[in-house]
C-alpha positions as CSV (number, residue, x, y, z in Angstrom):
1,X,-50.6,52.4,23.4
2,X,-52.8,55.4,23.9
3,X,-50.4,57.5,22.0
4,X,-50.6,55.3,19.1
5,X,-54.2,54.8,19.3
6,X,-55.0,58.6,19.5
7,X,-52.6,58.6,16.3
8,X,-54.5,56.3,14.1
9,X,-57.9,57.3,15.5
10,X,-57.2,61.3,14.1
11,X,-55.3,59.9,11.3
12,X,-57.9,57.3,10.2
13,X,-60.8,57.8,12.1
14,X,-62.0,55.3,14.7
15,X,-63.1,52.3,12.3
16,X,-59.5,52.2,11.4
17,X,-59.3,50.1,15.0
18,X,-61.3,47.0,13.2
19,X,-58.9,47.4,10.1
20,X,-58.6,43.6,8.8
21,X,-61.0,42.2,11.6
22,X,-64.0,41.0,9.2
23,X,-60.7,38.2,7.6
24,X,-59.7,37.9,10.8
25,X,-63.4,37.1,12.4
26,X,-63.4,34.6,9.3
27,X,-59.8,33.0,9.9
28,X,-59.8,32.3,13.8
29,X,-63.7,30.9,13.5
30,X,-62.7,28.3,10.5
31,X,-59.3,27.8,12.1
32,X,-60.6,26.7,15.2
33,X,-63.5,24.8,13.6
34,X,-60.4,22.8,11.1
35,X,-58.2,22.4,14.1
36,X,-60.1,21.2,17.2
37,X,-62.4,18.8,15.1
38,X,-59.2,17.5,13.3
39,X,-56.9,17.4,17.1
40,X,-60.1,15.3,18.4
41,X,-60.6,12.9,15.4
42,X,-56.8,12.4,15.2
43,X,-55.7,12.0,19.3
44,X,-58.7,9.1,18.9
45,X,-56.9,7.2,16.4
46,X,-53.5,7.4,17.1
47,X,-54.7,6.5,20.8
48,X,-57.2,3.5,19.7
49,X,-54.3,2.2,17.9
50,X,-51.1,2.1,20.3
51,X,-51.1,-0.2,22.9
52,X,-47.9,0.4,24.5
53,X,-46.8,-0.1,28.0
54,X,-46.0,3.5,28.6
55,X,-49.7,5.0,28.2
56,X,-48.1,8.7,29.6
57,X,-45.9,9.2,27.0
58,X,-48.2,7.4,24.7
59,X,-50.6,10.1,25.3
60,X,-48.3,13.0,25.0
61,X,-46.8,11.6,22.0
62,X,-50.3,11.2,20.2
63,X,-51.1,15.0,21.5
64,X,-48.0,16.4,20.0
65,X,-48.9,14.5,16.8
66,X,-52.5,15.5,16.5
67,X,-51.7,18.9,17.4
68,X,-49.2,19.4,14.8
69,X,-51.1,17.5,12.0
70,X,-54.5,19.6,13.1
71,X,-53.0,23.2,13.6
72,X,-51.1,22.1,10.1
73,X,-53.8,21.3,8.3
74,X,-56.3,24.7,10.0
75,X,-53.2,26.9,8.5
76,X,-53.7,25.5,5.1
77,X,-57.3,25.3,4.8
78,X,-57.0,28.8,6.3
79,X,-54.4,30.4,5.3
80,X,-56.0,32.7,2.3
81,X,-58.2,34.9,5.7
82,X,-54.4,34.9,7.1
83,X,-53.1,37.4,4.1
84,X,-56.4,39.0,3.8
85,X,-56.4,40.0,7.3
86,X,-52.7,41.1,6.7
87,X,-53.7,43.0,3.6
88,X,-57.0,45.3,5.4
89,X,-55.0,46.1,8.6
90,X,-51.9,47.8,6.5
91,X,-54.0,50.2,4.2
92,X,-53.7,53.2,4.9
93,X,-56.3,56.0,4.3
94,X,-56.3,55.5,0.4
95,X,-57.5,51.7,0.1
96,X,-56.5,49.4,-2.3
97,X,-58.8,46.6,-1.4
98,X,-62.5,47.5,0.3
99,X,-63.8,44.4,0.4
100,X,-63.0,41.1,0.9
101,X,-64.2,40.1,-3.0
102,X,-62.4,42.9,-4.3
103,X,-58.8,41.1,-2.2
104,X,-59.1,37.8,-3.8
105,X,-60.2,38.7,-7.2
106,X,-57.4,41.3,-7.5
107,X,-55.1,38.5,-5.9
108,X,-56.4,35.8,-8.4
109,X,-55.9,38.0,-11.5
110,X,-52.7,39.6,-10.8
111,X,-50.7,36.5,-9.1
112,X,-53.1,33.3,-9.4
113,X,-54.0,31.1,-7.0
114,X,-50.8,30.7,-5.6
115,X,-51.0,34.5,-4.4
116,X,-53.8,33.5,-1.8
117,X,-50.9,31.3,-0.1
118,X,-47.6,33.6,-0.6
119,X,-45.7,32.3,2.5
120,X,-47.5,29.5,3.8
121,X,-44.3,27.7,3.6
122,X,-42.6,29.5,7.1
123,X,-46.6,29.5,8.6
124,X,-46.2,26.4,8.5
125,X,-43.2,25.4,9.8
126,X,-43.4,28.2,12.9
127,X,-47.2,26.3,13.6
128,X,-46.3,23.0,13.3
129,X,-43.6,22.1,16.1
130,X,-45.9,25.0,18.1
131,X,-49.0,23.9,18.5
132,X,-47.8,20.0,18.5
133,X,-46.1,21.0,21.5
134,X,-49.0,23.2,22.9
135,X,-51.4,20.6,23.3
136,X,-48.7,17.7,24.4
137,X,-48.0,20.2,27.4
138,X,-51.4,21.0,28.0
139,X,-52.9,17.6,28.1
140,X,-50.0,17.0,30.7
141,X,-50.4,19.5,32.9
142,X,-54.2,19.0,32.5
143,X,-53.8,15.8,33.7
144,X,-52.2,16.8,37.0
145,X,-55.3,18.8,37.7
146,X,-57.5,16.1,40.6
147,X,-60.8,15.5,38.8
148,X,-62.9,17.2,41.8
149,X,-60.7,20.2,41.9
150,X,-62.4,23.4,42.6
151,X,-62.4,25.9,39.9
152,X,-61.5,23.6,37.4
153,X,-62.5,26.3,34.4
154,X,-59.9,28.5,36.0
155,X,-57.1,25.3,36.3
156,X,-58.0,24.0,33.0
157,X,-57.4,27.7,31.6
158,X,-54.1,28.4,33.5
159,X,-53.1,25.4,32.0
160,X,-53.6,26.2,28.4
161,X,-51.9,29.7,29.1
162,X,-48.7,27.8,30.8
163,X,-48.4,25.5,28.0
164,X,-49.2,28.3,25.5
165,X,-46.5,30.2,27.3
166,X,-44.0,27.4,27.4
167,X,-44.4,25.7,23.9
168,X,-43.6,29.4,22.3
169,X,-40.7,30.1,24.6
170,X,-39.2,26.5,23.5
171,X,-40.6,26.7,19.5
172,X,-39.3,30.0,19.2
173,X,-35.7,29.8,18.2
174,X,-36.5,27.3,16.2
175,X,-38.6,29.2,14.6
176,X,-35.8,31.6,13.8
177,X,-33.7,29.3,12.4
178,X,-35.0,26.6,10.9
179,X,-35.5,28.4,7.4
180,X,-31.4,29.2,7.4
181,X,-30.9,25.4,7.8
182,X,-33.6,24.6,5.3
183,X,-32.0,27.1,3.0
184,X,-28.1,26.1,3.6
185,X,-29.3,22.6,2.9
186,X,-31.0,23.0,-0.2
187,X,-28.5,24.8,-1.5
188,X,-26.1,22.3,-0.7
């Protein structure tokens, strides 16, 4: 790490640590904004409308839904910052692209539209099963947490890091190879 950072500090110079940050600043603000207002709004209604007898797995069934739908729906809405970011943090010293306007109209002239999304299609379906997942677990183990626990910002945080930790370990592999199957089966 220092090795590496020395390297692109003398190579660079120092701003070259904040490379892609400004598209970055942009995409985890108005992903989070898309996602958590969509996860509330959603876990509300699919809640308010099921009225089974099992209400836990009621509850982690409507988390694992609204998660995926919300964390779907952030990536798309904010996946144009996502290949900006991408873009700023792999120029070298020589840059193609110095500001963010000069990205998407070079994008939008040379490939169209379409270029602001170039592989949404495996964003979304590593994000999807992910994050539905995340917040299933975390709303679990949240729930295990007593109401008059002591340090509940530190249980309430170890909880989103376990469930963080636990819904990427499971997701993973799928991750991996999911777009083979989707692949072998359209070409089928």
């Amino acid at each position: 790490l220092i090795t590496a950072t020395k390297s692109i500090v003398k190579e660079e110079g120092i701003t070259a640590l904040w490379k892609g940050n400004v598209p970055a600043l942009f995409l985890w603000v108005s992903y989070s904004i898309v996602q958590f207002a969509s996860y509330g709004w959603l876990k509300s209604s699919l809640v308010s409308k099921n009225n089974s007898k099992n209400v836990l797995l009621d509850k982690l069934a409507s988390s694992f839904m609204a998660g995926s739908i919300a964390s779907t729906l952030a990536t798309v809405v904010t996946y144009p910052f996502d290949i900006m970011r991408t873009q700023f943090a792999i120029q070298g010293k020589v840059k193609t692209f110095h500001t963010m306007l000069s990205f998407v109209s070079h994008t939008m002239s040379t490939k169209g539209p379409m270029g602001m999304f170039a592989g949404l299609g495996p964003a979304v379906i590593s994000i999807t099963p992910y994050m539905g997942l995340n917040f299933a677990l975390y709303e679990s183990l949240i729930s295990l947490i007593p109401k008059d626990a002591s340090w509940p910002l530190f249980k309430t945080g170890l909880a989103g890091g376990i469930a963080g930790g636990l819904s990427k370990l499971c997701v993973y592999p799928l991750v991996r190879v999911l777009p083979l199957f989707l692949l072998l089966w359209l070409a089928s």
